[in-house]
C-alpha positions, 0 to 999 in steps of 0.5 A, spaced: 528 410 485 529 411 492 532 418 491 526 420 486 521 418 492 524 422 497 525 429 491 517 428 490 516 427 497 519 433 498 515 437 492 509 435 494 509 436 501 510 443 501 517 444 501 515 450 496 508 452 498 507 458 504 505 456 510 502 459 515 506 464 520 506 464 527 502 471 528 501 474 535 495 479 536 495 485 531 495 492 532 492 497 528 491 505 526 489 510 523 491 517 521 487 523 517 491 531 516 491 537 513 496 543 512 495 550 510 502 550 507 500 552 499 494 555 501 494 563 502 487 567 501 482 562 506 484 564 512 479 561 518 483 553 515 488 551 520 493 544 521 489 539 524 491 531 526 487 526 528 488 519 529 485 512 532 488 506 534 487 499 536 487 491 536 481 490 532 478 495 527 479 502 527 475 508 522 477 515 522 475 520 518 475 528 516 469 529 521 475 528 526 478 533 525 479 537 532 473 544 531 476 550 528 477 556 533 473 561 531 469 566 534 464 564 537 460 558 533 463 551 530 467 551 524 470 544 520 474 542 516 468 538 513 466 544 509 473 543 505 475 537 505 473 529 505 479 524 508 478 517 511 481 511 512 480 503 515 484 499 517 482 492 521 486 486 525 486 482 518 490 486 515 485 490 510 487 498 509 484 502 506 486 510 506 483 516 501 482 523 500 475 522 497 476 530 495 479 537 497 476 543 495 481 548 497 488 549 497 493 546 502 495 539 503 491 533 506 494 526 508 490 519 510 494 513 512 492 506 515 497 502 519 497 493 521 503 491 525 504 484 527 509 480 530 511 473 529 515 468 532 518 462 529 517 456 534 518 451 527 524 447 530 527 449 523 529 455 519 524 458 516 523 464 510 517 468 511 513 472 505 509 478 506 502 478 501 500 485 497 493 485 493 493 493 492 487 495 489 483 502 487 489 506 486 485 512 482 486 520 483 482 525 480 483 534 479 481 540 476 476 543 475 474 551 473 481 554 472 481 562 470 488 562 469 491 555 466 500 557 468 498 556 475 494 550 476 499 547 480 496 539 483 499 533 486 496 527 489 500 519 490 499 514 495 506 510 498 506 503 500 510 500 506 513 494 508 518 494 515 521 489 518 524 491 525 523 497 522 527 497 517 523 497 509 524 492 506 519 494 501 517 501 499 512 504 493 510 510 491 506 514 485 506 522 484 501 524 479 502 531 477 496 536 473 500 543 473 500 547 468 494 544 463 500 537 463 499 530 466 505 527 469 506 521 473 512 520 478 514 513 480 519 511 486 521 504 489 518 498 487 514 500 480 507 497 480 506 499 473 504 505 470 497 509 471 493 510 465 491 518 464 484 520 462 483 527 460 478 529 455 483 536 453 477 541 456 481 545 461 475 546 465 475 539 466 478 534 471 484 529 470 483 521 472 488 517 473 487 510 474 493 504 476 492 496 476 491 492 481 498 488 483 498 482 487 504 479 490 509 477 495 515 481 499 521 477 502 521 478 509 528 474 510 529 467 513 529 467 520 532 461 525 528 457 531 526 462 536 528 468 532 521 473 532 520 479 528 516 485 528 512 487 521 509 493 520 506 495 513 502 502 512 498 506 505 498 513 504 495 518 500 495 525 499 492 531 496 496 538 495 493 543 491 498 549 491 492 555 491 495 561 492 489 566 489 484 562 494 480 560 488 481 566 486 484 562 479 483 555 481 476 552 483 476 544 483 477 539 487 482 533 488 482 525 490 486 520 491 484 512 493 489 506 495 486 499 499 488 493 500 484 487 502 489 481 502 486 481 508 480 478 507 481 473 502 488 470 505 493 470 510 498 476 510 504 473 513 506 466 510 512 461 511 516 455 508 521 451 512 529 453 508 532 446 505 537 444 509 544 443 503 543 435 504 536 436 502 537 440 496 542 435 493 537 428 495 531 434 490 537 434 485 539 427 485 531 425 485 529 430 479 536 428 475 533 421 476 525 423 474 527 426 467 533 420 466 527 415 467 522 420 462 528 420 456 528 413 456 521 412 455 520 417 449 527 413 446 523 407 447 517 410 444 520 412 438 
C-alpha cells in the first residue's frame, strides 16, 4: 500500500498540472505596411512601413503611415486603406486589415517575446498557451469583368524558441476568378467556413473556429534559459491592375489571441525522474490490482 501512496501523491501534487514559468519583463511590437505591388493605375499610393515597440503596450494603426509626398498638400494611406494591431505585456495580440479598397497588399502583425529561466533545481518541460479567435476575412464587391478578380487574404501564427519555430500556422483564403479556395500549411487549425450567396457583386466571407491549445517548448535543465518569441499577421492582396477600372470592393482579414487576459502564456511541470515513473507504475498497477478484487468480492 505504501507505493499506491507515493503514485497518488505524485498524481495530485501536480506532477501533470502546468506550473507557472519563471518569465522575465516581456517585450512587445507592433508593425502595419503596404505595398504597391499588384496595383498599377492609382499612381500617388507608395510603400510605407510603420512600426512601435515597447514593454508594456503598443497599438499602431494605418494613420501611422509615414505622409504621402505630394505636391504641396497631405495625402494618406487612410483613404485607401484601414490596418491595426495591439499587442501588450500579457501576451494579447491582435493584428487585422480592417479594409483595403484599392489594389496592392497590406500587412499588420503583433510581437510577445519572453524570456524564462529554469531556476526549478529539477528539469522542467515548458508549454506555450494559444487561444486563437476571430479569424475572419472578407472580399469582393462590384466587379465588371469576373476573369480578373484575383484577391488573397490569411493570416500565420508563430511560435520560436531561440528563434528556431517550433509551432507555425498559416491560412490563404483565395477569391479569383468568381472561385473560393483555402490554402492551409503547418499546424491545421481546421477548416474555414465559406459564406457566398453566388451574386458575384457581392463579397465573400470566410469564417474559422477558435482554437485553444498548447505548444511543446521542450524540456529544459536547471539554470538553462530560453527565449520566446510568438508573432500573428494578417494580409490582404488584391491584384487590380485596371485600378478599379474592373474591380471595385474591398478586402479583410482578422486573427486575435487573448490567452493573455484569461491565464498564463508559459506554463511548466517538472520531468519525472525514471525511478519516479517506476514507483507511479508500480503504484497505479497496485491501485487497479485493489479495484479488481473488490468488484470480484462484489460479485
Amino acid at each position: 500500500m505504501k507505493v499506491s501512496k507515493i503514485a497518488m501523491q505524485l498524481i495530485t501534487s501536480g506532477l501533470f498540472a502546468m506550473a507557472l514559468g519563471t518569465a522575465q519583463a516581456a517585450n512587445v511590437s507592433t508593425t502595419v505596411s503596404y505595398d504597391t505591388a499588384g496595383l498599377d493605375h492609382t499612381s500617388w499610393l507608395v510603400p510605407a512601413t510603420a512600426t512601435s515597440t515597447g514593454t508594456n503596450e503598443t497599438w499602431i494603426d494605418t494613420k501611422d503611415l509615414p505622409p504621402i509626398p505630394g505636391p504641396g498638400y497631405d495625402l494618406r494611406h487612410t483613404t485607401y486603406m484601414s490596418m491595426g494591431a495591439w499587442a501588450n505585456e500579457r501576451s494579447e495580440l491582435s493584428a487585422s486589415v480592417r479594409d483595403l479598397r484599392a489594389g496592392g497588399i497590406a500587412t499588420s502583425s503583433a510581437n510577445w517575446s519572453d524570456s524564462f529561466v529554469n531556476n526549478s533545481g529539477n528539469s522542467q518541460n515548458y508549454k506555450f498557451n494559444l487561444s486563437l479567435l476571430g479569424m475572419t476575412a472578407h472580399m469582393g464587391g462590384w466587379t465588371g469583368n469576373l476573369a480578373r478578380r484575383d484577391y488573397q487574404a490569411g493570416f500565420v501564427a508563430d511560435v520560436l524558441v531561440n528563434g528556431v519555430s517550433v509551432w507555425r500556422s498559416a491560412q490563404t483564403f483565395n477569391y479569383q476568378a468568381g472561385l473560393a479556395s483555402v490554402v492551409k500549411s503547418g499546424f491545421d487549425l481546421g477548416d474555414a467556413v465559406i459564406y457566398a450567396d453566388g451574386d458575384e457583386h457581392r463579397p465573400v466571407f470566410f469564417a474559422l473556429d477558435s482554437y485553444a491549445g498548447q505548444v511543446d517548448l521542450g524540456t529544459f535543465a536547471t539554470g538553462q534559459s530560453a527565449d520566446v518569441s510568438y508573432t500573428i499577421s494578417s494580409f490582404a492582396r488584391w491584384s487590380d491592375p485596371e485600378g478599379c477600372s474592373y474591380e471595385c470592393g474591398s478586402i479583410g482579414v482578422n486573427i486575435f489571441d487573448n490567452r493573455g487576459a484569461i491565464g498564463q502564456r508559459i506554463v511548466s511541470a517538472p520531468v519525472p525522474e525514471p525511478e519516479s515513473y517506476a514507483m507511479l507504475l508500480g503504484g497505479l498497477g497496485l491501485i487497479g490490482a485493489i479495484a479488481r478484487r473488490r468488484m470480484a468480492a462484489a460479485k
